[in-house]
Structures are given as structure tokens and as C-alpha cells.
N, C-alpha and C positions, 0 to 999 in steps of 0.2 A: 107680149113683146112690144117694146116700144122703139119711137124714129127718134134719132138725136141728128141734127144738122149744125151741130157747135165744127166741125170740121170745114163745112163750106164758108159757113163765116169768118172759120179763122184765114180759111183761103182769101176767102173775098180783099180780107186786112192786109194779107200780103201782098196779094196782085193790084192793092189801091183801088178797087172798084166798091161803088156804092151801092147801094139798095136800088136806087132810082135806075143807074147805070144798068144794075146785071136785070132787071124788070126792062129795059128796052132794048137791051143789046141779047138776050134770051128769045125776047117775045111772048112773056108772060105778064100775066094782069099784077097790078100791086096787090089782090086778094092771095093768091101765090106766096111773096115775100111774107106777108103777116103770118099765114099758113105757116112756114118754114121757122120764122122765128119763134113760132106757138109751137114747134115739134109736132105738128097736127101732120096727117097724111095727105101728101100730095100726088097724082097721078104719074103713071112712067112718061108720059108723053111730055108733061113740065121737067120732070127728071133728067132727060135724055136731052132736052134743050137748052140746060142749064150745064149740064155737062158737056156738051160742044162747043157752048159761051166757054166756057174756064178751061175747053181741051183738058178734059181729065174723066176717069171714070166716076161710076158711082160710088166704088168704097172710097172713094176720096173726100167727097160731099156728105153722104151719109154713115151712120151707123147705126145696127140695132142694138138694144137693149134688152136684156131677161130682165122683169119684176118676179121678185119673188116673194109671195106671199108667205106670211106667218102663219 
């Protein structure tokens, strides 16, 4: 199973907030941001503070993904 964050950015696009912006206004490092636009895994603690930046939960930011193998 894989992390897709195409939903927080689309937020982000909405609410006008930038990269730089949700990185200061969260309290997470810009390794975080690069993390998220890689679909890499980020910790619930970044999760949970990114989510109280945007006032939203997590299925709003995130979603997962089935691979499935041939």
C-alpha cells in the first residue's frame, strides 16, 4: 500500500498557502514538505500538525493506495 498527498496540495491550492508557508505555520522542517511531494512516509506527529495548520483531518490530506501486482 502506498501514501498519496495529491489531496493536501490540492488543499493547500485552495486555502492559498504555500510550501514555505504550511512548513512554518505547521512547525515542520522543509525535509517534511519534499517527503510529502515524494509520497514518501511521513510520521503521525508531522501528520497531526499539518492537520491542525489546515483544520482538517487526515482523510482530507491523505490517501492510501492498493498496488497491485501482476
Amino acid at each position: 500500500m502506498a501514501i498519496n498527498y495529491d489531496r493536501l496540495f490540492h488543499m493547500m491550492i485552495d486555502k492559498k498557502i504555500t510550501n514555505a508557508q504550511l512548513k512554518d505555520r505547521a512547525g515542520v522542517s522543509a525535509n517534511i514538505i519534499t517527503r510529502l511531494k515524494r509520497n514518501e512516509y511521513v510520521s503521525m506527529e508531522s501528520i497531526e500538525k499539518i492537520c491542525k495548520t489546515l483544520n482538517c483531518g487526515v482523510d482530507d490530506i491523505l490517501e492510501f493506495e492498493h498496488i497491485c501486482e501482476k
